[in-house]
N, C-alpha and C positions, 0 to 999 in steps of 0.2 A: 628556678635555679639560674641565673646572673652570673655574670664575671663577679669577680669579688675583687675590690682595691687594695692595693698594695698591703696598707695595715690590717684589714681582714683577710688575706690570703696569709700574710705570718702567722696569725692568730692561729687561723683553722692548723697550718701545717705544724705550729707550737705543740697544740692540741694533740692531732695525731701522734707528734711523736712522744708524746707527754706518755700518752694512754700504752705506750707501747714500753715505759721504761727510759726511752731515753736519758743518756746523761749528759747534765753539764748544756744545757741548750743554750746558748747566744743567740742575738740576735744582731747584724751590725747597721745601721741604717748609711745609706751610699748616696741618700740624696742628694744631690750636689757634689759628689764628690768622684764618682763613675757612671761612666757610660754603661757598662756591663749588667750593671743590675738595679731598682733601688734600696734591693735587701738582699744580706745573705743570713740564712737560717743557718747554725753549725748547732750538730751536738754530736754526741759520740754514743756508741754500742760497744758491750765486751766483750763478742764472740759473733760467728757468721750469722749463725743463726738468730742473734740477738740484730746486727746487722741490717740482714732479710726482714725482719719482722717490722722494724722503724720505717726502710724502706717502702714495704708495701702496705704499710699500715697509713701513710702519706698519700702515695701512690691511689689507694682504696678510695681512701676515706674524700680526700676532694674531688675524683669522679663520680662516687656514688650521693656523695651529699653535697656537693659543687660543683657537680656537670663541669669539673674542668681537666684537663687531659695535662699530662707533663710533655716537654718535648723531647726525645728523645735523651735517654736517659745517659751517661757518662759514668766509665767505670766497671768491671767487673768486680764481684764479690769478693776474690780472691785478691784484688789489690786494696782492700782494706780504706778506701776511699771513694762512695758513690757518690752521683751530682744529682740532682734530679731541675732540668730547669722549665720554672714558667713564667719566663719572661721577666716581671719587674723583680722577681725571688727566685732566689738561687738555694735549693735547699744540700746542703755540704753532710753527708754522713757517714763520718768515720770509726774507727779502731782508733782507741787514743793514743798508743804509741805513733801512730802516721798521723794525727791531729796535732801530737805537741813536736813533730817532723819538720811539717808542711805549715806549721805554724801563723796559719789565717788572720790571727784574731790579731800577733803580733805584729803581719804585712799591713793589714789594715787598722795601725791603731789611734789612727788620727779620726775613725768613723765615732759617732754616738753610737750609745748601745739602744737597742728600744727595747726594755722591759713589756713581755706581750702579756705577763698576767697581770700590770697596773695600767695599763695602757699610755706609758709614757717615755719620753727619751731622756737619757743621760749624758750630758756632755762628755765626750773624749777625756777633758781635762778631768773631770768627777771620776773617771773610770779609770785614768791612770791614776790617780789617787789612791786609791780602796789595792792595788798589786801590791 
């Protein structure tokens, strides 16, 4: 069990929250473009409980099968917007009324998108296109 690189830690946390339901997953890639991270993971949940479950269903799943720990996680449940970060990935998990809010994906829409189930990037320009 290894650190896992920036494009295999999206993947794995894709995964997780895949398996958990999630919706609407994005993925923005920041390389070059912020210091902050070189990926943010966003998708969204309908309910607390659905939420919790994305959450720690992330949480779980790359400790127990990627020995890897999040830091200190951002947000209570009740503010309908969790962070979870590890470092090069910023994993964003909302309620989509505070998702189409706080509006991520439109702050950052000069990022490529990385498609984690073809394993490849989309130009900004491609991505504004397809809106």
């Amino acid at each position: 069990m290894g650190q896992l690189d920036g494009k295999e830690l999206v993947r794995a946390v894709c995964r997780y929250a895949d398996a958990k339901a999630a919706e609407d997953i994005v993925v923005l890639d920041l390389n070059g473009i912020s210091t902050i991270a070189d990926y943010f993971v966003i998708c969204s949940g309908t309910s607390l409980p659905h939420l919790r479950a994305v959450k720690d269903a992330i949480i779980d799943g790359l400790q127990k099968e990627d020995g890897m720990r999040s830091q200190p996680a951002d947000g209570k449940m009740e503010s309908l917007w969790l962070v979870l970060d590890y470092g090069d990935v910023l994993v964003h998990v909302f309620y989509p009324e505070k998702r189409e809010y706080y509006a991520i994906e439109d702050l950052w829409s000069d990022a490529p998108r990385y498609d984690w189930k073809e394993d490849r990037t989309i130009p900004a320009t491609e991505v504004s296109k397809e809106a």
